[in-house]
Every structure is written in C-alpha cells, then in structure tokens.
N, C-alpha and C positions, 0 to 999 in steps of 0.2 A: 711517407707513411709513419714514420718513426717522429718526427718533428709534429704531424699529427694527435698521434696517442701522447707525446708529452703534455703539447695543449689541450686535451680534453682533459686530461690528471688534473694538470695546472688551473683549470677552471674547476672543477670538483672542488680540490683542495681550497682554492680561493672563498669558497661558497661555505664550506666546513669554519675555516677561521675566522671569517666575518661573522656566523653563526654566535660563536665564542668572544667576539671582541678583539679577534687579536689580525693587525696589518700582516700583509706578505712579508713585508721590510721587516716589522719586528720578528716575524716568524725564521728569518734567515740568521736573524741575528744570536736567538732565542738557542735555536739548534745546534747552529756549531757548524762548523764545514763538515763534517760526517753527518750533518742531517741534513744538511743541504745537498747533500751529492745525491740521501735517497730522495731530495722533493721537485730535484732538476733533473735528475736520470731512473725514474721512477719505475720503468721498462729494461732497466740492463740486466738481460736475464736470460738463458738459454731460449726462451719462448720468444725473445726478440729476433732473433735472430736465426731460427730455425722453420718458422714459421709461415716462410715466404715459398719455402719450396714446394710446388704442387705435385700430387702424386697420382696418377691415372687409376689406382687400384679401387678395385669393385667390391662389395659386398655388404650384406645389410648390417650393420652396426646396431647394436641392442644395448641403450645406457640404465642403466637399473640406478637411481636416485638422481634428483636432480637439486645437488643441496650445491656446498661450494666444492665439492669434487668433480660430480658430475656434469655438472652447467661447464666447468672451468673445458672438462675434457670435450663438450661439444662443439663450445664456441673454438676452441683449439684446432681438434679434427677438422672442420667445416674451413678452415684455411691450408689444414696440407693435403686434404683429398680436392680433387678439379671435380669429380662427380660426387657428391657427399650423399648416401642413404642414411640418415643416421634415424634415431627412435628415441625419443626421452621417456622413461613410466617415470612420472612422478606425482604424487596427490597434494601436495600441501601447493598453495599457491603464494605461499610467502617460504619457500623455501632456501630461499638465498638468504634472507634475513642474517644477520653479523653475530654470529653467535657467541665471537669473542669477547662482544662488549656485555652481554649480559651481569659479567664480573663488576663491569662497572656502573651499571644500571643498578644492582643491590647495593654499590658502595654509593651513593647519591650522585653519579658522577654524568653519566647519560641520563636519558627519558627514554622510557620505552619505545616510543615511534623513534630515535636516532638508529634504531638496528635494524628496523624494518625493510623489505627489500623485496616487488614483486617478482616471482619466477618468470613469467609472461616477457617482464622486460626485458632477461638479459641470456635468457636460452636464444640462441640462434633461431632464425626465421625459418634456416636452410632445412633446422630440424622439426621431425613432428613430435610435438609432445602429446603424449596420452595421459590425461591425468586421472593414472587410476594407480591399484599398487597389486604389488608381485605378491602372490600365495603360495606360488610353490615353482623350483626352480628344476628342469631336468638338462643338464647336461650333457648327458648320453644320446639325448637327441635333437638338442640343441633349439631347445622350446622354454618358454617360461609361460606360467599361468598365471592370470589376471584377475583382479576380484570382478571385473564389470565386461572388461574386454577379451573375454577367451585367451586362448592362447594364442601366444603369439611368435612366430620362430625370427630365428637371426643366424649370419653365418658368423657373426661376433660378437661377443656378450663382455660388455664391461660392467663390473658390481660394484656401487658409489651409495651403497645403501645408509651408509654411515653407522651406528651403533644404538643400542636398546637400554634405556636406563630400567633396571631393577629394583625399584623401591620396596618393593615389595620382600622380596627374599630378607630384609630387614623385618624382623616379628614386631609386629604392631605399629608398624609403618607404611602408609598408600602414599602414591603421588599426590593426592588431593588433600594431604594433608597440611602438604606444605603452607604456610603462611597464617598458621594455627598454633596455639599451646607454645609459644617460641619456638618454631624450626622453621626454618631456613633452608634452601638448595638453590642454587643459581644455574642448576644446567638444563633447563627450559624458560621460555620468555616470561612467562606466568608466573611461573619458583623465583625469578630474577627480582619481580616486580615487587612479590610480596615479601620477597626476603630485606627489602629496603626500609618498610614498613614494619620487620619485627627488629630488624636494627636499631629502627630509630627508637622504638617501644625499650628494648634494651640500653641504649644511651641516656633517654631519657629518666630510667631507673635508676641507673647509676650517678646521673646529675641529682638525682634527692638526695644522694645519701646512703641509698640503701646497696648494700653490699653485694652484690652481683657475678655470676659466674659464665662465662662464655664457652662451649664445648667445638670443636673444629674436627672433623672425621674426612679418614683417607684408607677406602676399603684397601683388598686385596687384589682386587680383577686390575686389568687395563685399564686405562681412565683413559678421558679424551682431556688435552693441557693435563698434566703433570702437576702442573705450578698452583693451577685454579683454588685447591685449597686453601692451601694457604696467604692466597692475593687478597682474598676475602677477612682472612683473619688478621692480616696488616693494617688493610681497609677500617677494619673496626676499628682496630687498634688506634686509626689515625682519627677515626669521629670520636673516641673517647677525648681523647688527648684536645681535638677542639671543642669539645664540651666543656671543659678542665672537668673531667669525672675518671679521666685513666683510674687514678688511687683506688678506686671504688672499686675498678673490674678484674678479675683474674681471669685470663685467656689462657686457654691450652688446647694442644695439636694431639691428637689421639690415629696417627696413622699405624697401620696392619704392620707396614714395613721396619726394617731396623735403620734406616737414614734420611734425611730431610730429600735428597736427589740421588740421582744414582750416580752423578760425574761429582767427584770427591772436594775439586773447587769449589763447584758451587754449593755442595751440602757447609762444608766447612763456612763460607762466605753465608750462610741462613742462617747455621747456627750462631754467628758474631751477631747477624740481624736480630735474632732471636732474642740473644742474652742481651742486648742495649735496649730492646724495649719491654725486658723482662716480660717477654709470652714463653710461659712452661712450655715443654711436648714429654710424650709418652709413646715410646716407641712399641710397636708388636701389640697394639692393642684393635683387635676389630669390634665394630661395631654388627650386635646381633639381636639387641629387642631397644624397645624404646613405649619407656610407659607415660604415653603424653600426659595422662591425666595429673599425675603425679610430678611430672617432667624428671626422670629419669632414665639416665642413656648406661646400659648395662653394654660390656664390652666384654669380648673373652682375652683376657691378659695371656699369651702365649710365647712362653722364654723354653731357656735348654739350664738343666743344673749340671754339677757336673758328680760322673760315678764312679766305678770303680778304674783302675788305671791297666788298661790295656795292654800286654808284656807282649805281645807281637809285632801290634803299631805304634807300641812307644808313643802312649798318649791318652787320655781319659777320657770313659764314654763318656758323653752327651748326652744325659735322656729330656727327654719333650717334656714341658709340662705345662698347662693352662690353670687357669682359673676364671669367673666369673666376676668381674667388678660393679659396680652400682655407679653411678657419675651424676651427681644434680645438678640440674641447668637451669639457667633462665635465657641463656640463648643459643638454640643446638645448629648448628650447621652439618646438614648432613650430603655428604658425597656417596650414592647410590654404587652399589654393583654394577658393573657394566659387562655387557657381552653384546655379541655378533643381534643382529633382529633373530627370532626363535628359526622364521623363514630360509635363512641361512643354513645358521646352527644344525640344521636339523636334515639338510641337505647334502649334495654327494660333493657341495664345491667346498665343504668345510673342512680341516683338518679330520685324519681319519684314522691316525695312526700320533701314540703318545701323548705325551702331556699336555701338548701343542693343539689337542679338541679342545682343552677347557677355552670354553669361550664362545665356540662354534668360528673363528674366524677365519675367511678365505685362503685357501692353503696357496699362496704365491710366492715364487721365487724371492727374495728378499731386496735382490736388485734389480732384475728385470721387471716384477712386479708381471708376469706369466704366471698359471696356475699352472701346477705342477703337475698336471695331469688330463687336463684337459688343454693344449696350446692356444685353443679359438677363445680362451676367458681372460680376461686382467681385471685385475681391483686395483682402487688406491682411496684414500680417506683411512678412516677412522676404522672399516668393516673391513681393512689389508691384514693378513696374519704374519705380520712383519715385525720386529723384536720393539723397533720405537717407531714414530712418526704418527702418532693422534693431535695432533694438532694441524692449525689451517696452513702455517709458514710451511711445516711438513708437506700439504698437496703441492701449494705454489712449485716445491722441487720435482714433486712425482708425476705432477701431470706429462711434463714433455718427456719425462722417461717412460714413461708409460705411452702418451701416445706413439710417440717415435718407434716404439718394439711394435704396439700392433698394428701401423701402418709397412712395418719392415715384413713381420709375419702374412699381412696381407699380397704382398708381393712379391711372397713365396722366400725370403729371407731368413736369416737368423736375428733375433733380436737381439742386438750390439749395446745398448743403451744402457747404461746402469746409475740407479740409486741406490746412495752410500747410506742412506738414512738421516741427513741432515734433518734436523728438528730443533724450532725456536721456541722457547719459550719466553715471551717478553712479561719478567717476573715482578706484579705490582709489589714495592714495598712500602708503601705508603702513596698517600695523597700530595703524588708532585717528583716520585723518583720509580725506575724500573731499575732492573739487573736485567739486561738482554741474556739468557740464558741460550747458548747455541751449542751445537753438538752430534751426532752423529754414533752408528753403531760401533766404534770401538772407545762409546763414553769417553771420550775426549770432546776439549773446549774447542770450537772451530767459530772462534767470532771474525764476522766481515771487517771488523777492523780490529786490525790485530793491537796496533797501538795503542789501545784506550782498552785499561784491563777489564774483561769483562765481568769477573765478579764486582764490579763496583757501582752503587747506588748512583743515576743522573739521572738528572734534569731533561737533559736532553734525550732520553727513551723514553721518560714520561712523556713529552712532547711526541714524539712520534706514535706512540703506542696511540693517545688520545684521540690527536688533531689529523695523523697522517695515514693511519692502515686501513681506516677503513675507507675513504677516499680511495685508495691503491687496492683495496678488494674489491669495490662497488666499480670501480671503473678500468682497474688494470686484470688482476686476478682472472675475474668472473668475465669478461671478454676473454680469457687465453691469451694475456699478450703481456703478462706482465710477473 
C-alpha cells in the first residue's frame, strides 16, 4: 500500500517536471538530499501510518465544505471507518482547485488551468456529495439547512467551510473590481488571473521610464497564508528587476500590524530581505477607502504617543492616535478582510463569548480541534477559531488530529489526539528562492530540517514549492494519505 501511493506521487511528479523541462535525475540533483527525502518518502506522515486501522463505529457523518479540508477529511474517514456514512455539501465543483498557486499565477509563474482540480475526482466514491451549500446551521439539533436540499440531519458534523473574503467592508472597493484601475488580489482564481495582467501593465510603465509607485496591503483580520502578501510584492519586485525597470519602481508594504511575522526569526530575516531589495513598509497602517478613479488608497495610520508619566505604574500613558493618509498608486495590491462565511458567523457554532467572536469563527478546542460545546462538531481549515494554522500545510497536520478525535468520540472515547498548531508558510522571495517558514502556537521556528537554517533564501524550496506541492496535494493530501 505504502510502496503503492509513493508510485502514483512518483508518476504525478514525473508528469509535473516534464511539464517544465526538467528530468527526474536533474530534479534529485537540483533539490538536494532534503528534497529528495520529500520526493521519495512523499507519505511520511501520521496519515500514513494511522490510517490502516478500521474502526466498526457507526454514525452519519455530516462534512460542510468540500475544498482541501473537507475532501482531505473524507477520503481519510472512508479508510478508518469499515462502515463509512459520510455526506459532502459542497457547491463548487472545482473545489479542490490549488489555491496556493494562485500567488503564482499573478507572479507569471503558473497558467490558470495548472491549479485547476475537479471535486468529482477526488472526494471519495464511498461518500455522497450533495452539491448544494449550507444556509443555516443548528446545532442544538443537530440539523443543518440547505439552499436546494432541505434539511438535512447528522449525528456528526464536521465544518470545512473555509473563509469569506470581505471586499467590500473596504469603501469603494467590490470584488469585481479587481483587475481594473491598477488593483490587484490574488485570493480568488479570477483576482489571480487579472492581477498578472495589471502587473505586467505596471512593469511595463516602469520599463518607459515613467516613475512608478506600487502599494502592497495586509488588513487586520485573519488572513488565510500569512506570508501571501508579500510573496507577491517580492514577485513584483523580481519582474521589475527582469525588465531592468526596478530604478523606476518604489514598492511598499502597508500592513495593520506592527511586524513583518509574528515568530521574531523570520520578521527579522524579511526585514534584511526587505532592506536588500530596498521595498519600504509601513507598519499600523490599515487600508479603509480606495478612490479607483483617481487611484488613491487612503489608510488610517494608527500608533500610540506617549503622555503624562504614571507615578503608580512607574511608566507613561500610552494614548491611541490615528490619522487618515492619502497613498498614489499605480499598482494596488489589495489583501481583503477576512472572516468566518456570514452562515457561520452568525450561528451558535461561532465563538460567543469575548474578543474571540470577532470573525465569527468555529469556537474549537485549539488541539483537539472539538467545539467547545457542542462534542458531536469539529472544524479544521481556514473556518477553525484556532490562534494560527490558515494555511493548506496547516490542514495536512489537522486532518488526522481531527479525524482520529472524532472517530475516538464516535466510539464513545475521549479524544486523545492533539494539534500543536504547526503551520508552514513556504515564503516566495523572489523568482527562484523560498524561506520555508515553519512554526507552531508557541511562535517558535520548527523547521523539518533542522540543519538547514530556516530563515535562509534556497533554491531548493523554490523547487519544492513549484514543481513538488502541488503533485503531493493533488495526489497525496487530497486522497488522506499524505
């Protein structure tokens, strides 16, 4: 079985670098023994190895998305139950589609159809998919409602809805705008497509001559990839530089927050990227209107001054202060608001108490990936209200923690299983190098190879990122076995 799934990999892969021009032989060569361990042991994973054990336990199984979460956890289930009930709702029938690459679909790096990926093919036989989508979720009774198919109940509800881009909550900005008046978004297929296309409109300005400004935004909410902002604004960076038009362009990062990352290595290790290829940032600045017509991106600039000195706490208030800024573009990159679908949000499975609603997301145990209050529910993706893990490397860990609890729960168990919050971000810095960014909820570095510093720009992640992941999603991931 095992010798099996490496050769179907091994065929994928093979198909992918030929695709590219590039032999197996040069590809082992290319990689490095650390890329070669992931292209010859592509499966060494808890899901390999956990996955064989069947489990008698009964009950119908209710999967709400069926994107790379949900698929991931059915084809999974459907190997450790011996009786499988399970349910897919999902509507898109290109839902599986690689969503990672769309980063590099805008940097001219993929074609649209390379991320494409029917749901049909890789949801499990065993399960039924209904393709319609959830309206309204009751948990109390353990029903969900259907825009087409009524209700429909389950003794177990997994939530794989994935996340709701906001464009809007942005003043004078729609989703449909994207690929108009210079803006850019890459976190839909479409925003990906046309964002490549105002790139190049943008490079090509600055190959005349003409002086040029590039604007790069990182709201406030959650984000799904972390890193995605600014992969894109490296990406530029790297088709200026092959234009010879860099001189021409002035790039800057306009993120909400006050740090490029939240694990101190890798912010530190950005900001060296940063300053060698001279792209500004500007920290604590959100983006809040955007006057296409004009191409102006207004941001509200929000720091602390400091006040009068505090003879209790031995220390000087802090007071808040904002302001309104003006920012000219000629090419805006804009990263939307993100929250929970409204569907969620706005339901009893959402956070319900403190800070923790902003967002509406799945109020789950942080390791076990259980709802805190209802035992018969589990999320995992991007729609888990868990502190990190919006990214796909993220599900790859959570699916067998998650399925494992609620086949444990099903058989009257306690759910043993835990996710520590490992989350990868494979950080594009250009065209032809990554910084694997790895890490987990106590913000520390936890890269798989420890020997090979991971703040460091190679060749060899660019290779993987490229040529290898999404072979090992399309074929290992999204089956559950990888």
């Amino acid at each position: 079985m095992q010798q099996d799934r490496i050769e179907g990999f091994s065929e994928a892969l093979e198909a992918e670098l030929k695709r590219h021009g590039i032999s197996r032989r040069d590809a082992l060569k290319l990689a490095g023994l650390s890329g070669a361990a992931f292209m010859l042991n592509p499966t060494k994973s808890d899901a390999a190895t956990k996955a064989h054990a069947s489990s008698k336990a009964k009950g119908k199984i209710v999967i709400v998305g069926g994107g790379a979460a949900g698929c991931t956890m059915a084809n999974y289930l459907v190997k450790k139950l011996s009786n499988p009930d399970i349910t897919v709702i999902e509507p898109d029938p290109q839902s599986v589609s690689y969503q990672p690459g769309q980063t590099l679909i805008a940097g001219g790096v993929y074609k649209p159809e390379d991320i494409l990926g029917e749901t049909k093919e890789y949801l499990p036989k065993e399960a039924k998919w209904i393709q319609d989508i959830v309206v309204e979720f009751d948990p109390e009774k353990n029903q969900v409602a259907t825009s087409k198919n009524g209700v429909i109940s389950y003794d177990y509800l997994i939530v794989a809805v994935g996340l709701q881009l906001n464009y809007s909550d942005i003043k004078g900005v729609t989703k449909e705008m994207i690929g108009t008046n210079g803006i850019g978004s890459i976190y839909f297929k479409e925003g990906a497509k046309k964002t490549w296309q105002i790139l190049q409109e943008f490079v090509a300005k600055a190959k005349s001559g003409q002086k040029v400004n590039g604007v790069f935004t990182h709201p406030g909410t959650p984000i799904k990839c972390g890193g995605a902002p600014k992969k894109i604004m490296y990406l530029t960076h790297d088709r200026l530089v092959e234009a010879k038009a860099r001189e021409n362009a002035t790039l800057t990062f306009y993120p909400n927050g006050g740090n490029m990352f939240g694990v101190p290595e890798y912010h530190e290790a950005i900001v060296n990227q940063y300053k060698a290829r001279d792209m500004k940032w500007h920290y604590k600045h959100d983006l809040i209107e955007v006057d296409s017509s004009a191409k102006i991106a207004k941001f509200n600039h929000h720091y602390l001054v400091q006040g009068e000195w505090d003879e209790d706490l031995e220390e000087y208030d802090m007071i808040p202060q904002s302001e309104v800024i003006e920012i000219p573009y000629d090419f805006l990159h804009i990263t939307p608001p993100m929250s929970a679908p409204d569907v969620v949000g706005k339901s009893l499975l959402s956070w319900q108490r403190g800070s923790a609603a902003v967002g509406g997301w799945v109020e789950v145990d942080k390791n076990t990936l259980q709802h805190a209050r209802f035992p018969n529910v589990f999320a995992l993706g991007d729609v888990a209200g868990i502190p990190m893990g919006k990214t796909g490397g993220s599900v790859r860990k959570q699916y067998t923690v998650c399925g494992d609890n609620l086949v444990a729960v099903m058989e009257g168990k306690e759910p043993k299983e835990s996710y520590e919050g490992y989350t990868v971000c494979p950080l594009i810095t250009g065209i032809g190098t990554v910084m694997m960014a790895e890490f987990d909820y106590t913000a520390k570095m936890t890269p798989s190879f420890p020997l090979l510093d991971p703040t460091k720009e190679r060749w060899m992640w660019w290779f993987l990122k490229v040529y290898m992941l999404k072979p090992m999603y399309f074929h290992g991931m999204l089956k559950g076995r990888a």
